[in-house]
C-alpha positions in Angstrom: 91.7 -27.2 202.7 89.8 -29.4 205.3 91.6 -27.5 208.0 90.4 -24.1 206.8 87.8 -23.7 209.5 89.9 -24.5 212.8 93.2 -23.0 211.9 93.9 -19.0 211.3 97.0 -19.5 210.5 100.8 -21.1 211.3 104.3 -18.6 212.4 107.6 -18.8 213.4 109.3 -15.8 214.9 111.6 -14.7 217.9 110.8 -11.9 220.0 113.7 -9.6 222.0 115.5 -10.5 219.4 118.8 -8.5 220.3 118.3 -10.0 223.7 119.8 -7.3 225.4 117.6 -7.0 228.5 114.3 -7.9 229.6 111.5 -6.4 227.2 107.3 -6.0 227.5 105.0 -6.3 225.1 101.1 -5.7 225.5 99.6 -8.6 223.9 96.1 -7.9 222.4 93.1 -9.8 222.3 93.5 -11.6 218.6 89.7 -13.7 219.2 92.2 -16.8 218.8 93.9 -19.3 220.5 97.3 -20.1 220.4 99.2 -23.2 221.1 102.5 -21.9 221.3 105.5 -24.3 220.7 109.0 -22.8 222.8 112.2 -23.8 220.0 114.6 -23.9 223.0 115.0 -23.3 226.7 114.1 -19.8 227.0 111.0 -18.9 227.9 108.4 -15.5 228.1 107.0 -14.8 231.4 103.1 -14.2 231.7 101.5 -12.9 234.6 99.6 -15.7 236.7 97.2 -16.0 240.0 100.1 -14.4 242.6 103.0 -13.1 240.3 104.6 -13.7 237.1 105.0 -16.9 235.6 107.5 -18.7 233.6 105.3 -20.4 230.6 105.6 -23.9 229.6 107.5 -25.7 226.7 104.1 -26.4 224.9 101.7 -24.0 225.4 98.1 -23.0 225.1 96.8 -19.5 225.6 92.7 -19.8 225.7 90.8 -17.0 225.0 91.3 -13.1 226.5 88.9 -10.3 226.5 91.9 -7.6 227.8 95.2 -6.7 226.8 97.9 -8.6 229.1 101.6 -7.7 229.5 104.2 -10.4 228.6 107.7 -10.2 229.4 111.1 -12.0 227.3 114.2 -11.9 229.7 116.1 -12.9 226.4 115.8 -14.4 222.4 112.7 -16.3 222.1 112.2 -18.2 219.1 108.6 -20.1 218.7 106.7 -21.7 216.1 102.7 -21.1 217.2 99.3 -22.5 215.3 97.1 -19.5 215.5 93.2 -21.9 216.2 89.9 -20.5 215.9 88.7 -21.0 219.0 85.9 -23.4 218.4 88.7 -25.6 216.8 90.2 -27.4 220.1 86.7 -28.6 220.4 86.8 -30.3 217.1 90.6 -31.1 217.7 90.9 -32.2 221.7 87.6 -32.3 222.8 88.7 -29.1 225.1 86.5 -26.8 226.1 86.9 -23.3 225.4 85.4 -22.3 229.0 88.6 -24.0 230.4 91.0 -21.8 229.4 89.4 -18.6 229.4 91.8 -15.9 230.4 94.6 -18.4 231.4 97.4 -20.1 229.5 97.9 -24.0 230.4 100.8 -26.6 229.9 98.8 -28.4 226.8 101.3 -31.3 227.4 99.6 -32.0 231.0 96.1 -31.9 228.9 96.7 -34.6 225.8 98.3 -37.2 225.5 101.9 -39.0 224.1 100.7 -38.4 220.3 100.6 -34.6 221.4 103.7 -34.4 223.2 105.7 -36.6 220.4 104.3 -34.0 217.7 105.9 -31.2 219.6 109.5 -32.7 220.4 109.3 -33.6 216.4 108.7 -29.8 215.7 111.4 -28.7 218.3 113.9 -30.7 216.4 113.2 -29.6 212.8 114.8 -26.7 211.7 112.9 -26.0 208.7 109.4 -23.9 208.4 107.6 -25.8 205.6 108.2 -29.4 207.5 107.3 -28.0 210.6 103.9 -26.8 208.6 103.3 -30.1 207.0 103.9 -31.9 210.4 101.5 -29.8 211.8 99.3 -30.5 209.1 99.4 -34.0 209.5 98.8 -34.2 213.1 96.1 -32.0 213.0 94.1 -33.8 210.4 94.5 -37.0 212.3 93.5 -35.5 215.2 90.2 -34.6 213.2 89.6 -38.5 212.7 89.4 -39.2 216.2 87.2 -36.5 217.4 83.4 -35.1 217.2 82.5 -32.3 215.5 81.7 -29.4 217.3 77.9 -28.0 216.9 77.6 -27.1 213.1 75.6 -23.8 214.5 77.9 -22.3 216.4 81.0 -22.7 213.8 78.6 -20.6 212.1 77.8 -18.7 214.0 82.0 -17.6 215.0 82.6 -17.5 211.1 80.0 -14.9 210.4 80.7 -13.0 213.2 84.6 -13.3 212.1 83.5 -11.7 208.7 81.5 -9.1 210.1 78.3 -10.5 208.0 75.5 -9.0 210.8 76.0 -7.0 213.9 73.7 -8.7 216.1 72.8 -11.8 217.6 69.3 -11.8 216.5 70.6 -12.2 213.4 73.1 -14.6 213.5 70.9 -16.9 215.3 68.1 -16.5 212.7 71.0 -17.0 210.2 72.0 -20.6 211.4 68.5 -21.2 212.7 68.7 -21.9 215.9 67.0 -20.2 219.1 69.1 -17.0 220.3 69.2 -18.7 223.9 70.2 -22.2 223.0 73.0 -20.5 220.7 73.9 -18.1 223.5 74.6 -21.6 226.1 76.4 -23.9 223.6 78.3 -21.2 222.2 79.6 -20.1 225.9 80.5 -23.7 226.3 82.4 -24.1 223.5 84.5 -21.0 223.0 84.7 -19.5 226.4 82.8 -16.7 225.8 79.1 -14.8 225.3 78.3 -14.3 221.7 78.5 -10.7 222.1 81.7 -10.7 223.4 82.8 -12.4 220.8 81.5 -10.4 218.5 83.3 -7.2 219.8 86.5 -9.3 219.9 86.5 -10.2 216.1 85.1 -6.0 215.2 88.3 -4.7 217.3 90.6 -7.5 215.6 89.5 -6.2 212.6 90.2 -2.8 213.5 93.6 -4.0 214.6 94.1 -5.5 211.0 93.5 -2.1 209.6 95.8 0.3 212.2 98.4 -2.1 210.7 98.4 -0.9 207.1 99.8 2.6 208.5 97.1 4.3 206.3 96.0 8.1 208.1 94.3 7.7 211.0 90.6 8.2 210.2 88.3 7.1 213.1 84.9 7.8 211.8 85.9 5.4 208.4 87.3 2.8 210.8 84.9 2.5 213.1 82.1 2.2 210.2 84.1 0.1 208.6 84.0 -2.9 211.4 80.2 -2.5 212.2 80.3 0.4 214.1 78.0 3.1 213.8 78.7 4.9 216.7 82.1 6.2 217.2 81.7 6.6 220.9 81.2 3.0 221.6 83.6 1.9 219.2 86.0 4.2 221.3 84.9 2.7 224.1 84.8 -0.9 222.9 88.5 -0.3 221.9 90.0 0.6 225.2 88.1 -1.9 226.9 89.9 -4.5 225.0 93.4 -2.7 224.3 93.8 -0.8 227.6 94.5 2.6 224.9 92.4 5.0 222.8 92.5 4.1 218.9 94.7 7.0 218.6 97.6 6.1 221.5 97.3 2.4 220.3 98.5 4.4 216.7 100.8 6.3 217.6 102.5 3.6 219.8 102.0 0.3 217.9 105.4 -1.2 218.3 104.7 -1.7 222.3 101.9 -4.3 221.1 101.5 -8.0 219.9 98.9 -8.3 217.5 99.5 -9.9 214.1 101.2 -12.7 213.4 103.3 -10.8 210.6 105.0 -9.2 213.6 107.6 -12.7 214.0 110.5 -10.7 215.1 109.6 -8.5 217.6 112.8 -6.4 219.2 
């Protein structure tokens, strides 16, 4: 599938779906981006600069390092493209660096062949067209665009499958100097290499709390490239905001995977 390495994956969903009040979520750090495409005129609020902000029809939320409160005042149904962050490099020729920790009106950012693709999605009611016009736009998209640096795709896949635990490594791995993969990669996707890293460990961790198997810390923690359980402790509240064993016991307060498509 040539678009294997930029996409994760695609959903549709509704959140506060009984839309009886206004609900809060805790989004978590997912070491993705997410164009987010809003199916009618309800909207989630996210918090902004000054106070909380109404987002836009046709969304992009870059890269976090923190968990963020969001907020639905009613039903709202989206259809979002989960992208590996290096991907809207290859796609847009957007940096990742300019949407770190922010969410932007993508519309304002591309052009009419963008914002034509999205009023086509808002007005097909069925998932597997919406996919394939996705699909479609996105590999055309590829066509018009430069590939990002072949080392630091790399360099974000390995880290993604937890291959090495270090970036001595992975630079050695995709031979490159740790420095000049530690400035290109920043450019790209936003972020440090490291942070990265710990981004992709505690997504994986995430992945695992969601099979509802017992709580076992020690086997968790070793399992993601951790082999000390006091930093992965630590790595995990800086990210979540919650000990492993809060973020457990309270799971349904948090958006994590994309399985979670109705969200109440």
């Amino acid at each position: 599938m040539l678009l294997q390495p930029f996409v994760d994956c695609y959903w549709r969903g509704k959140f506060n779906i009984k839309s009886e009040q206004t609900v809060a979520f805790d989004m978590v750090p997912n070491a993705c981006l997410e164009l987010i495409i809003h199916l009618d005129d309800l909207r989630c609020h996210l918090p902004g600069p000054n106070n909380w902000s109404q987002t836009p029809d046709y969304m992009l939320i870059g890269l976090f390092t923190a968990a963020r409160q969001v907020r639905f005042p009613g039903m709202v149904p989206v259809f979002t493209i989960r992208f590996k962050p290096e991907a809207i490099f290859s796609l847009f020729n957007l940096n990742g660096s300019e949407i770190l920790e922010k969410f932007e009106d993508i519309s304002l950012m591309l052009d009419n062949d963008f914002r034509d693709f999205c009023h086509r999605i808002r007005e097909e009611k069925d998932t597997e067209t919406m996919i394939l016009l996705t699909e479609q736009f996105l590999l055309k998209q590829l066509t018009k665009r430069k590939k990002t640096s072949d080392y630091v795709n790399k360099a974000a896949e390995l880290m993604r499958n937890n291959d090495f635990n270090n970036i001595q490594e992975i630079s050695a791995e995709v031979c490159i100097s740790q420095r000049q993969l530690e400035r290109k990669f920043r450019n790209i996707m936003g972020v440090s290499p490291k942070k990265y890293l710990r981004l992709t460990r505690i997504n994986k961790v995430m992945h695992i709390l969601e099979q509802n198997s017992p709580l076992d810390l020690t086997s968790v923690a070793y399992h993601c490239g951790y082999f000390d359980q006091a930093h992965f402790i630590n790595d995990f509240k800086k990210i979540t905001g919650k000990n492993p064993t809060v973020y457990f016991n309270e799971k349904q307060r948090f958006i994590t995977l994309p399985a979670q498509v109705e969200i109440n």
